[in-house]
ROZADO-617183 format. One record per residue: x, y, z of N, C-alpha, C, O in turn. Coordinates in steps of 0.05 Angstrom, whole numbers, plus 5000, padded with zeros to 4 digits. Layout:
BEGIN
XYZXYZXYZXYZ...
end
This chain:
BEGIN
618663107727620763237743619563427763618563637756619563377779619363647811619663887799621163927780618064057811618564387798620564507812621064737804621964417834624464447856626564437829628264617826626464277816629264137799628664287774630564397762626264317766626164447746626964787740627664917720626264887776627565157775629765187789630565397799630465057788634065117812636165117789638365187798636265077765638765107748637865417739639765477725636465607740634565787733635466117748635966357744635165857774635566117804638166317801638166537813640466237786642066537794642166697765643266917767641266647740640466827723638867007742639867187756635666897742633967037762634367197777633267417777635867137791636767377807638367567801638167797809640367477784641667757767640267877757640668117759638367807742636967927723634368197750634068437751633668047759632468187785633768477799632968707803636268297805637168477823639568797800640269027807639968667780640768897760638469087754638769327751636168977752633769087747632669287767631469477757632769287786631869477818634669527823634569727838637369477819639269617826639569527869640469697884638669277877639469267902638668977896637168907877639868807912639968537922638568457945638768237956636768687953635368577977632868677964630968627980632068777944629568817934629568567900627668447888631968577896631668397862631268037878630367867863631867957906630967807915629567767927629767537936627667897934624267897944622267867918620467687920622368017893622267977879621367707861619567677844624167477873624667247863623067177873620867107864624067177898621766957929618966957925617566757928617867287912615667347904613767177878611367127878615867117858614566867841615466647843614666497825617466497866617066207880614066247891612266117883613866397906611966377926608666367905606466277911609466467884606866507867606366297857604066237853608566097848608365797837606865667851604565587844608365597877608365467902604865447901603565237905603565717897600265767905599265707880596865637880600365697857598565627833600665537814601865667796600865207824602265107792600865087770601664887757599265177760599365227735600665497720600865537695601365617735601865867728605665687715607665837709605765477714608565337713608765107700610464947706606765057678606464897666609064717649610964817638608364437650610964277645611864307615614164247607609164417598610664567563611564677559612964657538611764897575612865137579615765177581617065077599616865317561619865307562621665457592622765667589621565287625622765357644622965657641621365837646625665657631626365967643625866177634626866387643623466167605622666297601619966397615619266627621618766137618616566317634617766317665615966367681619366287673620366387705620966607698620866727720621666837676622167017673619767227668619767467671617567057660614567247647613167267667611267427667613767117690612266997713613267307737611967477749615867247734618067607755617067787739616767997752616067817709615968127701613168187705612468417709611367967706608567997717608968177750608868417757609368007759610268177786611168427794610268597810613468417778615168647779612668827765612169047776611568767747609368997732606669097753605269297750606468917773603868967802605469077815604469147836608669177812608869327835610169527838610469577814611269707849612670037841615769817838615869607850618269917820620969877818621670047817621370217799623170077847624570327850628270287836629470077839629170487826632070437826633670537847633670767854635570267861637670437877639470577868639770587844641570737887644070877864646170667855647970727839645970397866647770217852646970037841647669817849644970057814644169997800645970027774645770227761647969817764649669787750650969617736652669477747650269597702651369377694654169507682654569737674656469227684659369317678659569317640658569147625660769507633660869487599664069327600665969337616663569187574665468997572668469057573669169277564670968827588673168927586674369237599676169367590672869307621673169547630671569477665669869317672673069707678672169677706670569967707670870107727668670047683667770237682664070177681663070077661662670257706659870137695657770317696657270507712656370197674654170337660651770397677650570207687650870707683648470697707646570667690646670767667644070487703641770377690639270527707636970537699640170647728637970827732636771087711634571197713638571157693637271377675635871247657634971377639635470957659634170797641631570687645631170497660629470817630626470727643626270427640627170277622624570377670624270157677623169927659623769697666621769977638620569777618622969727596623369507586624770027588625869957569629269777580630669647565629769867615631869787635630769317623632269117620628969357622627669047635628268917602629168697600627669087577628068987551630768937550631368717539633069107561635969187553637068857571638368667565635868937590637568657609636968367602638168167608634368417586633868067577635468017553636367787551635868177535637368157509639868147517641167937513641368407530644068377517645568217552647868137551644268197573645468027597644567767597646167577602641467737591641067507597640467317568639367097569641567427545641567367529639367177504639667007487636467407521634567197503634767367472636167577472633367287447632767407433630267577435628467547452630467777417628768017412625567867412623867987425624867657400623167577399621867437424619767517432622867267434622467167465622467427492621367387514623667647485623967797511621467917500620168007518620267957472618068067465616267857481614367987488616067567491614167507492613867417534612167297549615467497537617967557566615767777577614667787598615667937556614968227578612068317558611668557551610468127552608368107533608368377521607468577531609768347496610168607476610468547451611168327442609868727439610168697414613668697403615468817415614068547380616968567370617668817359619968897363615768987343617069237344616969407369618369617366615469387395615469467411618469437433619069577452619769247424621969247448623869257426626169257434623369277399625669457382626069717403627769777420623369847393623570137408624870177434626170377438624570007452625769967478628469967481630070077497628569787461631269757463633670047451635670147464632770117429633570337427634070597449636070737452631170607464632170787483633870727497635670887502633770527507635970427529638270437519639770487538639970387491641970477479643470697482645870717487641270947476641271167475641771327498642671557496641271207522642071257539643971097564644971167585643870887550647370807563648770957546650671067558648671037510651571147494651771457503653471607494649371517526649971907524652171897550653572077559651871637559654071607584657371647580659071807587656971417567659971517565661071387524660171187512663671627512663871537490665471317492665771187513666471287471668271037466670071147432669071237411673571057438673770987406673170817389672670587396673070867372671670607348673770587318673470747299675770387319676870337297676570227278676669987281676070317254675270157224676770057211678870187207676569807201678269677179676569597164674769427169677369757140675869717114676969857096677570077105677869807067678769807051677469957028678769997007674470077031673170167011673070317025672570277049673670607012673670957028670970977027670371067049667870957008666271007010664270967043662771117053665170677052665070417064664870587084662870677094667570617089669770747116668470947121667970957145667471177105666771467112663271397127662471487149661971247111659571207127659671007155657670987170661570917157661270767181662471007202661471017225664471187198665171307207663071607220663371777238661571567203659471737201657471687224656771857240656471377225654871307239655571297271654071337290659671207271659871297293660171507304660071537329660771677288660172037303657072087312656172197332656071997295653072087305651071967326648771997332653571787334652371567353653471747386652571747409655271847377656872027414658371857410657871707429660771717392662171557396665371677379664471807360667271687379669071807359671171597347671971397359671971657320673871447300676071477309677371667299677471297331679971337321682371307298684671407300681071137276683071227259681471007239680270817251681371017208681670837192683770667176684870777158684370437180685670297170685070077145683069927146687270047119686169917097687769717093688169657069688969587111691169377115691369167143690569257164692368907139692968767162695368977176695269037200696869057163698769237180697869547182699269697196695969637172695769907176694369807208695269877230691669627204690769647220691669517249690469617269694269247257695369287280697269497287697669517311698569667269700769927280697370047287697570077311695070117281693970327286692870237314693270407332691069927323691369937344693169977368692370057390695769927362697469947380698270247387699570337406696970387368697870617377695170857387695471087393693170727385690270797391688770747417687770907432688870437420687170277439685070437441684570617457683270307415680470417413679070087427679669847427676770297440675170077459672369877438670369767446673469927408671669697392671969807366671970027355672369497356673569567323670869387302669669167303671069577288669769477258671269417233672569567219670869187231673268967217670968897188668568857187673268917166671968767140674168527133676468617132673868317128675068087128676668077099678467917099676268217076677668167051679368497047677968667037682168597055682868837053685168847030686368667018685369147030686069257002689169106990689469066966690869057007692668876996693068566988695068466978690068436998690468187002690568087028690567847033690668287047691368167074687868127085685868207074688167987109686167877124685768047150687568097165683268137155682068367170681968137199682668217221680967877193681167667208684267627223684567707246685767537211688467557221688967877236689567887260688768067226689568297243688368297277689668307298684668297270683868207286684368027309683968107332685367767303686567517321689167597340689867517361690367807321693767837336692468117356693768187376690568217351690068487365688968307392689768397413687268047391686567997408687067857429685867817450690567767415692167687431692667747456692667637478693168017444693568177468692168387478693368597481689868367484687968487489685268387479684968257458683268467497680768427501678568587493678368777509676768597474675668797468673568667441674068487425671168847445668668807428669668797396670669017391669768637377669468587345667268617335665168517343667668837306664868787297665168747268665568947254665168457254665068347229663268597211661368727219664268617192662168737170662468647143663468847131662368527132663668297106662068197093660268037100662768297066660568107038662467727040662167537025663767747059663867397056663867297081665767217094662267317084661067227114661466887118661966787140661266767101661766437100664866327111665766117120666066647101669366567108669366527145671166407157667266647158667466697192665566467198665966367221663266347183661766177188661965917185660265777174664365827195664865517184663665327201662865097196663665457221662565117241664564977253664264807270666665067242669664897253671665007272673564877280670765357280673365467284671365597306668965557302672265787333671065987343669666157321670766187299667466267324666066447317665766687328665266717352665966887309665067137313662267207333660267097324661867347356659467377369657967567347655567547343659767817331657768007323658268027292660568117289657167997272657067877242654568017228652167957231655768267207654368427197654168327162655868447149652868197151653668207116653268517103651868697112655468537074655068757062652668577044652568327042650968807032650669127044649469057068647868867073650569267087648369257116646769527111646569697092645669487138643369697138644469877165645769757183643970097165645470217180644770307216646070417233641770177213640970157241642669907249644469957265642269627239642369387249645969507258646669467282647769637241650069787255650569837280651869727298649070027279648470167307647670037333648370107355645969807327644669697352646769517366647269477390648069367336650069237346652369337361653569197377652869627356655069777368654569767391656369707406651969817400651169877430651669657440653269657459650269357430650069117444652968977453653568847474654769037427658068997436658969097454660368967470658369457459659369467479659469467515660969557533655469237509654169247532655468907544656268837566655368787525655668557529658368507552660468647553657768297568660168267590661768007573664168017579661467857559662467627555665167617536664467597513667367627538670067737522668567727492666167777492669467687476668267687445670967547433673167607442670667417418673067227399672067287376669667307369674867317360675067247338675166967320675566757331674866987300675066677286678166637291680166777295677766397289681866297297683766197277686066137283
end
């Protein structure tokens, strides 16, 4: 196959990814031009084993790493379901470059480790900062449904200490739609088996009816969301969790642009 065909399905990730990254569209596409042009002079650097768009991506951060990245002031990715967006200039440039391959351009932790030649606990770390400083931006409410008070108080815990605040706990399919409706918290943490028998899933589905907004599964029956047959959950925690993998997910839900569904 022509390396024309091989990178043209490629080209407008690339450039988002570019141009979110420098915060201007006339520098995140020079950039681009900058590793066409580097192909163009050395195909090997583009080898036909090579998984495309991954190394079109290792190929821009090489580059981008030979050269100063300045941020403009409209350097901005949008947080989900909101016309409210996140500045990525307070975000250093290596850990800006970890944040946008994971939660925009959606590689795994492992591949953007090998994206921006790093180690896997190294763009852990990355990634965290960059968390840390999109969440000092701005808070968010966070509604729980869960049915175990022990459960509830530590999740609740994690989101105070995150700069984020509870708007309310709920232990019911009906506690918890009267509580959205009277909340509109911007991301809920859902347990799928609750205290009356009712379904954290169903509450979930009717909340999403009408409205748009980040889900975050936390459930010792995780098989009930994993069927293979129905929409799937994007964000799926098993009990017991661990209380970082919590947290990261909090951030990544509420970085993510892509609506989020529930199981149906």
């Amino acid at each position: 196959m022509p390396v024309s065909d091989r990178i043209v399905s490629h080209l407008p990730s690339l450039r988002r990814y570019a141009r979110a990254l420098t915060g201007s569209q006339t520098s995140g596409d020079a950039y681009v031009a900058a590793t066409l042009e580097t192909i163009l002079t050395d195909g090997t650097l583009f080898p036909d084993s090579a998984g495309d768009r991954e190394c079109l991506f290792r190929l821009l951060t090489r580059i981008i790493s030979s050269l100063p990245v300045s941020m403009s002031t409209d350097g901005y990715i949008e947080r989900q379901g909101e016309g409210v967006p996140f500045d990525l200039s307070t975000v250093p440039p290596r850990a800006r470059q970890a944040l946008l391959l994971v939660t925009v351009e959606g590689f795994a932790v492992d591949r953007a480790a090998e994206i921006l030649e790093a180690s896997h606990p190294e763009i852990e770390e990355l990634l965290e900062t960059a968390f840390a400083e999109i969440a000092a931006q701005q808070e968010t409410g966070v509604m729980i449904i869960e049915d175990e008070p022990l459960i509830a108080l530590d999740l609740a815990h994690m989101v105070n200490s995150m700069g984020h605040h509870v708007t309310g706990i709920a232990r019911t399919q009906a506690e918890a739609e009267a509580l959205w409706s009277s909340t509109h918290p911007g991301l809920i943490l859902a347990d799928v088996k609750l205290a009356d028998g009712s379904s954290g899933i169903d509450a979930v589905n009717n909340i999403l009816a009408q409205s748009t907004l980040p889900i975050i599964f936390i459930t010792a029956y995780p098989e009930r969301l994993l069927t293979g047959e129905r929409p799937e959950p994007t964000f799926l925690i098993s009990k017991p969790f661990n209380p970082e993998t919590v947290k990261v997910l909090i951030n990544q839900a509420l970085l993510v642009t892509t609506p989020t569904q529930a199981a149906a």
